[in-house]
C-alpha positions in Angstrom: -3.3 34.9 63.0 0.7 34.1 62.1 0.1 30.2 62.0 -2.6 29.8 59.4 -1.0 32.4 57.4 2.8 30.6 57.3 0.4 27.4 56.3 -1.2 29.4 53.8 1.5 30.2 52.2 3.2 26.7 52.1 0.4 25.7 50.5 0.8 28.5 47.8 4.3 27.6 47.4 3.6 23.7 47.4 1.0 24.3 44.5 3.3 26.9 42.9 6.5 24.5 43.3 4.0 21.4 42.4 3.4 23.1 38.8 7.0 24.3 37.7 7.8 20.4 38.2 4.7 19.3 36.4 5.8 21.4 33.7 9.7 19.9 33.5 7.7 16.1 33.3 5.6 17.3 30.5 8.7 18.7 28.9 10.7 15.3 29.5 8.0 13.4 28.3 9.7 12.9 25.0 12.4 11.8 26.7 11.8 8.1 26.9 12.4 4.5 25.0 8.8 2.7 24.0 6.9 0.3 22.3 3.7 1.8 19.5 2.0 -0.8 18.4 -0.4 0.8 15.7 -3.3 -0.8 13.0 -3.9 1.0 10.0 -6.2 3.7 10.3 -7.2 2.8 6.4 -6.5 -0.3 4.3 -7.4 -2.2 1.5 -7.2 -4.7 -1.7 -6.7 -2.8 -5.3 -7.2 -5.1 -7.8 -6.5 -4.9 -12.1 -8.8 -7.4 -13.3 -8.7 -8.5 -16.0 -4.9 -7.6 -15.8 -4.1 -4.6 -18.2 -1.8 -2.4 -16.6 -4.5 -0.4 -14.6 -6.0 -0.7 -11.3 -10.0 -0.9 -11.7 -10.9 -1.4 -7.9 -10.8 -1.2 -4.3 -12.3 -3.0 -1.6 -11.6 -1.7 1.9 -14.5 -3.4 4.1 -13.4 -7.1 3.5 -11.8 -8.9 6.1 -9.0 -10.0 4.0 -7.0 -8.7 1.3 -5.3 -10.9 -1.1 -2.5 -9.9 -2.6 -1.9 -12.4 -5.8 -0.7 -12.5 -9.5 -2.0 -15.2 -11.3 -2.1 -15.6 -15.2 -3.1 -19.4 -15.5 -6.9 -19.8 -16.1 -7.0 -16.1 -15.3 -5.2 -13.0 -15.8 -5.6 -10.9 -12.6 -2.9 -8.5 -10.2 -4.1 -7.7 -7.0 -2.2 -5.5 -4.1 -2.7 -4.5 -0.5 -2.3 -0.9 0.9 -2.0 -0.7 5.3 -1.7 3.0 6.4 -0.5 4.2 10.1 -0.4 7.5 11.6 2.8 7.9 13.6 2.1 11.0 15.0 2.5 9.4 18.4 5.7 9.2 18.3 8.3 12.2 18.5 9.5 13.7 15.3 13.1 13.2 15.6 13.1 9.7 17.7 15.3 6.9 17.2 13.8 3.9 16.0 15.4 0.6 17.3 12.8 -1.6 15.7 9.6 -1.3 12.9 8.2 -4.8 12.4 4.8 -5.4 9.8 3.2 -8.3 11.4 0.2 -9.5 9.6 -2.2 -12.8 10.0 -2.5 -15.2 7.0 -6.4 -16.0 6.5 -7.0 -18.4 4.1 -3.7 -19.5 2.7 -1.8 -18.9 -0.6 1.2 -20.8 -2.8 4.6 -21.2 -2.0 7.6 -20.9 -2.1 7.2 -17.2 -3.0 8.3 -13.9 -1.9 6.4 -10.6 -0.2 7.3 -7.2 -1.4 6.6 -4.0 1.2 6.7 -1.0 -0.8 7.1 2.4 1.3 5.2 5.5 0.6 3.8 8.6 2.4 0.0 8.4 3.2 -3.1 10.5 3.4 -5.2 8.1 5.9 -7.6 7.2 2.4 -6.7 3.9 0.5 -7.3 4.5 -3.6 -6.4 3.4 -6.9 -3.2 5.6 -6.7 -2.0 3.7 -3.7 -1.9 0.6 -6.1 1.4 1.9 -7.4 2.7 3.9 -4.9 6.3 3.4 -3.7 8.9 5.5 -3.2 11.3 2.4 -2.5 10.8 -0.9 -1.4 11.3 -0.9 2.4 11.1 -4.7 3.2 10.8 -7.7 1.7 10.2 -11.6 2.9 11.2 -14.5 1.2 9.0 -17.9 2.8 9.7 -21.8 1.5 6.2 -22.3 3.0 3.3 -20.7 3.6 3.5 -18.8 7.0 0.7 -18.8 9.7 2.2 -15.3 10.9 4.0 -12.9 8.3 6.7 -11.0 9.9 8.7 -8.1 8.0 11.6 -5.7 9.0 11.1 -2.2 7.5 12.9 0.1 10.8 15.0 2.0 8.1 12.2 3.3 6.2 10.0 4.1 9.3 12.4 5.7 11.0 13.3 8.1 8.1 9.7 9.6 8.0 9.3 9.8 12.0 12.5 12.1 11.2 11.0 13.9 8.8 7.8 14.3 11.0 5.8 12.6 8.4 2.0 12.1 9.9 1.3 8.6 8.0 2.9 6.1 6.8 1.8 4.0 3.7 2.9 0.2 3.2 1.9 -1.5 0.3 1.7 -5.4 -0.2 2.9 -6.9 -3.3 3.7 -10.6 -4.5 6.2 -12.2 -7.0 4.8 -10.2 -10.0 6.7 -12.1 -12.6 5.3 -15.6 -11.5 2.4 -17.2 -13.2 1.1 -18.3 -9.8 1.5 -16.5 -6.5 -0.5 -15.5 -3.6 -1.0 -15.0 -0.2 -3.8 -13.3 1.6 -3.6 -11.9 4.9 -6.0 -10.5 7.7 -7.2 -6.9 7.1 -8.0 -4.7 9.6 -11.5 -4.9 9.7 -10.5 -8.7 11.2 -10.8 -7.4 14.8 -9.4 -10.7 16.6 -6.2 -10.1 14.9 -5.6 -7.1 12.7 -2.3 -6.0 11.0 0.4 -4.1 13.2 3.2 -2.2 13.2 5.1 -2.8 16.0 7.6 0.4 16.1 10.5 0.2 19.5 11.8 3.8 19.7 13.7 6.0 22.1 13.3 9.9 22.5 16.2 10.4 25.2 19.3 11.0 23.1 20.3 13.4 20.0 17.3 14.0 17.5 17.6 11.6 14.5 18.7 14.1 11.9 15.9 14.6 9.0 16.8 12.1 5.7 15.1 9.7 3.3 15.8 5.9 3.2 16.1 4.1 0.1 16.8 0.6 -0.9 18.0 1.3 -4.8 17.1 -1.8 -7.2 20.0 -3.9 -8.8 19.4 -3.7 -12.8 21.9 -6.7 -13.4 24.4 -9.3 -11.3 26.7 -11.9 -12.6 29.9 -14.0 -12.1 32.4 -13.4 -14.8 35.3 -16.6 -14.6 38.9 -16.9 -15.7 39.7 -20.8 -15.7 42.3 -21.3 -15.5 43.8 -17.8 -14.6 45.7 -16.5 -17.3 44.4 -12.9 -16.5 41.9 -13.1 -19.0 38.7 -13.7 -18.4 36.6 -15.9 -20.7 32.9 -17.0 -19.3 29.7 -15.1 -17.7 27.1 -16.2 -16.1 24.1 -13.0 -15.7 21.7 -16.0 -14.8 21.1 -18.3 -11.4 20.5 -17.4 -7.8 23.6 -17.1 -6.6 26.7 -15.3 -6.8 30.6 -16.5 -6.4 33.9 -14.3 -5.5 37.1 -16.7 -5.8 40.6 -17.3 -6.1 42.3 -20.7 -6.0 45.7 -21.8 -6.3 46.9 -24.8 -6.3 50.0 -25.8 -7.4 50.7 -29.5 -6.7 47.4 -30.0 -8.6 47.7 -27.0 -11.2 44.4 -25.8 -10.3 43.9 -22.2 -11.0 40.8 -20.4 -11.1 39.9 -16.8 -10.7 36.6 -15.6 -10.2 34.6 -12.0 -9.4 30.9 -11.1 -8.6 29.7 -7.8 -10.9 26.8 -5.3 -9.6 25.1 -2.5 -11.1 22.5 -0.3 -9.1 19.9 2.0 -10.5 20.9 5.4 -8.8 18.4 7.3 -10.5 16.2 7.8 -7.2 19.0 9.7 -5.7 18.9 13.9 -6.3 22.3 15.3 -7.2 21.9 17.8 -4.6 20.8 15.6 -1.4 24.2 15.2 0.5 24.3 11.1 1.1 25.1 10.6 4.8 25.5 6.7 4.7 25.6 4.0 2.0 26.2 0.2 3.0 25.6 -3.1 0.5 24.5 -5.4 2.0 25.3 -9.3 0.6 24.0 -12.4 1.7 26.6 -15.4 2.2 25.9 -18.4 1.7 28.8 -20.4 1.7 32.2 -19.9 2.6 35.7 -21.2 1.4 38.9 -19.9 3.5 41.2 -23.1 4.3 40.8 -21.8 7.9 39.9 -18.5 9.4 38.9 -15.7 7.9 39.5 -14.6 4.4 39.6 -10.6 3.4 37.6 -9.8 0.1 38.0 -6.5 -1.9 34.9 -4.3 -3.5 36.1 -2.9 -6.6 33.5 0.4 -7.9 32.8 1.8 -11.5 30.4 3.5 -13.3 28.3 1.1 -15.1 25.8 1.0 -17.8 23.3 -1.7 -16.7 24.3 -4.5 -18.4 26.8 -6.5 -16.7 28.9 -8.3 -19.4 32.9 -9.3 -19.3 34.7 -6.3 -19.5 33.2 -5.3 -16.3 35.5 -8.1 -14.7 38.9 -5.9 -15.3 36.3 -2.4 -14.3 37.2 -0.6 -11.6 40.2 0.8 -10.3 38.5 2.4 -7.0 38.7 0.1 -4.1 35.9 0.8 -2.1 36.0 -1.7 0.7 37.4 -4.4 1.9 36.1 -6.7 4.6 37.2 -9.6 6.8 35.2 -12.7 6.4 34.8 -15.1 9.0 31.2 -17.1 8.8 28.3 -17.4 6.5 25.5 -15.1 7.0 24.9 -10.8 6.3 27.9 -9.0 4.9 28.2 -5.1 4.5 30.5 -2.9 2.7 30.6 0.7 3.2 29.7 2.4 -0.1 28.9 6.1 0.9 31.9 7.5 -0.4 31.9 5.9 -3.5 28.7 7.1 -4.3 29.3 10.5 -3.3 31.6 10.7 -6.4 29.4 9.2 -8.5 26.8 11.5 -7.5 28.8 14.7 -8.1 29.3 12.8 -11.8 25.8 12.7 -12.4 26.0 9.3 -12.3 23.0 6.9 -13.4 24.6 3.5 -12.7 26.7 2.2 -9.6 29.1 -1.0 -10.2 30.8 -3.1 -8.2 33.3 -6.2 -8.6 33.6 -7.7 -5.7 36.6 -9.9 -5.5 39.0 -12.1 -3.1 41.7 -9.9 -1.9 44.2 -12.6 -3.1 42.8 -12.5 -6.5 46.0 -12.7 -8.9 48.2 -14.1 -5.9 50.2 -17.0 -7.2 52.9 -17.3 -4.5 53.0 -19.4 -1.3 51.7 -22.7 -0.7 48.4 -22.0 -2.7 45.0 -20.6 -1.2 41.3 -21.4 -1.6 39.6 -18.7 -0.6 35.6 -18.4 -2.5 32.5 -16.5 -1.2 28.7 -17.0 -2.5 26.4 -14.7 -2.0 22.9 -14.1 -3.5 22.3 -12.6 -6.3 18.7 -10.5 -7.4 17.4 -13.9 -8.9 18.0 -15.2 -5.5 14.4 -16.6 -3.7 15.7 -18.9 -1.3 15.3 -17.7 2.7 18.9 -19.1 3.6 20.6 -16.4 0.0 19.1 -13.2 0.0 19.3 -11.1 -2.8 21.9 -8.3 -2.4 21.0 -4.7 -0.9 22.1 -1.4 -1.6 20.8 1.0 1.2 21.3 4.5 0.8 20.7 7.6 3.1 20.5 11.2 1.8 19.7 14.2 3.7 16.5 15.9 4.0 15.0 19.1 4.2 14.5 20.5 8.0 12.2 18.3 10.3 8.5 19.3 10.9 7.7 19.8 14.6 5.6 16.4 16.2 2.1 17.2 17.2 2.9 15.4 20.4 5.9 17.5 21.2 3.8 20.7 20.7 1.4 19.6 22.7 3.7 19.1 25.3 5.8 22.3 24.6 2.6 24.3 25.1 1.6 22.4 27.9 4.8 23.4 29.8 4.4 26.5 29.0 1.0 27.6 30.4 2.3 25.2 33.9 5.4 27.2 33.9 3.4 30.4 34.0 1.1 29.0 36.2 3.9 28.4 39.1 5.3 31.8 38.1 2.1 33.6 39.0 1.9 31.2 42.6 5.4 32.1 43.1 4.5 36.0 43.3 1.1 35.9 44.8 3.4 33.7 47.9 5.7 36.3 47.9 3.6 39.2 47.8 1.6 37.8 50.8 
């Protein structure tokens, strides 16, 4: 019987043919952009009350957690922890957008500021997560108290999906050094509207190479002044929200007035032996002089000491940067190189003077030319503080659950159609 036999083994074939493509899906499956959204598999409230320095409690079953540090009529410090698992998502993806989104239940006082501190998790909220951190990984400023709290922490997510890390820990801190701010927000145990993590990635290019994302703390900002220029600078001001990078000239009037913004950065986080593979500072400008145009300022770099005083005016002989400014708004400088050397000095503190680039320019008709950015006393939404982000390498990647899964899933399909492939041939 030739015709049932030839259907036979089409059918063999089909199912044989049917599996080896099954098996190249499964292996593509990590080959794709989406959107996670993910609630904490654990969170909570740690509280230190009365406020002493140590954490007494936790309460993880309330429907709120307030996060609050108050010292008038009471001396109390309370933090939130939220922990995800992201082992849904491909060790090694890109991650286009990580966005904290939590409900406000029950109010708070404003104008205040919301710190997210990163740190890797183990699924359990305890005392120890009250003052875990490995660096701050987002941070919200509000003038009012928000119905929705929004914050951007992609850098730091996307560093542990490269590292393969299973959970991720966020914890919640307010304004610690006010007498009186608060803010409490849903937990997860609020079912109508729990905390996410909303996480946009894409698997279908080059692994994100393995590294650790840090956002190091400023220890000390100021604006040091020479009015009128002489070349020697006589005031500074290490106090106020806001910093100022200027150089006027005007003749007709005999205005001249020269002034810098200092920075010193804590880069004791960083190891002397993890490679940095990208550094950027990240100022906030406010307002913006130029006469018309753009205007070109210069970042000087030093090693400082952490105190910021007027010497530091005339520091620096390394130009780092220098970038063309045309609006108000974010403005970056690449740093990585600069810190590279200060890393191979064993560096502990990272300055910077940042100045116009026609600082000490007396010729021509005269310029105006005067940025303002925040400085780290800055709280207002519109002048955010300033931001050094630093990338350093990172041991080699550990293997995503869901990429084994689908690894060994190929696998036994691929054998699968092998073995259809020979019994079709063989009959």
């Amino acid at each position: 019987m030739p015709g049932p036999q030839r259907d036979e083994r089409r059918e063999s074939a089909g199912g044989a043919l049917g599996a080896l493509i099954l098996a190249c899906l499964v292996l593509a499956g990590d080959a794709f952009a989406a959107t996670t959204v993910l609630v904490p598999v654990a969170d909570g409230e740690l509280s230190d009350d009365p406020r002493d320095g140590v954490f007494d409690s936790v309460d993880a079953s309330d429907l709120a957690i307030d996060i609050e540090s108050i010292t008038i009529g009471q001396n109390v410090l309370r933090r939130g922890a939220l922990e995800f698992d992201l082992s849904s998502i491909p060790t090694g993806a890109s991650v286009t957008s990580a966005t904290l989104r939590m409900r406000v239940f029950g109010g708070g006082t404003a104008p205040s500021r919301l710190d997210v501190h990163g740190y890797v998790a183990d699924a359990t909220i305890d005392l120890t997560d009250a003052d875990a951190s490995a660096t701050l990984a987002g941070q919200l400023f509000y003038s009012s108290v928000p119905t929705i709290v929004v914050v951007d922490v992609t850098g730091y997510v996307e560093s542990l999906i490269s590292r393969g890390v299973a959970t991720l820990g966020l914890g919640l801190r307010t304004d610690e050094s006010s007498a009186n701010s608060r803010i409490r927000v849903g937990a997860s145990e609020l079912a109508s509207d729990p905390p996410e993590l909303e996480i946009e990635w894409d698997a279908s290019g080059p692994a994100v190479p393995a590294h650790v994302w840090r956002w190091l703390p400023v220890i000390e900002d100021g604006t040091a002044t020479d009015d009128p220029t002489d070349g020697t600078f006589d005031s500074i001001t290490t106090t106020g929200s806001s910093l100022h990078a200027h150089s006027q000239v005007t003749n007709f009037l005999s205005i001249f007035i020269t002034r810098r913004a200092l920075l010193e950065f804590d880069l004791g986080a960083l190891s002397g032996s993890d490679p940095i593979l990208e550094a950027t500072l990240e100022l906030d400008a406010s307002q913006l002089s130029t006469g018309g145009g753009s205007a070109d300022f210069e970042l000087f770099g030093y090693e400082g000491d952490g105190i910021v005083e007027l010497a530091d005016a005339d520091a620096g002989t390394t130009l780092v940067d220098t970038v063309s400014v045309s609006s108000t708004g974010p403005v970056s400088f690449d740093v990585g190189t600069f810190l590279t050397s200060l890393q191979s000095a064993s560096a502990g503190v990272a300055g910077f003077n940042l100045r116009s680039a026609l600082d000490g320019f007396s010729g021509g008709n005269g310029h105006d030319d005067e940025i303002t950015v925040g400085s780290r006393e800055s709280t207002s939404i519109v002048r955010l503080p300033p931001r050094l982000i630093v990338e350093t390498a990172a041991p080699p990647r550990v293997p995503s659950m869901a990429l084994g899964w689908r690894l060994a899933t190929a696998l036994i399909l691929t054998g699968l159609a092998a073995f259809g492939i020979r019994r079709t041939r063989r009959g």
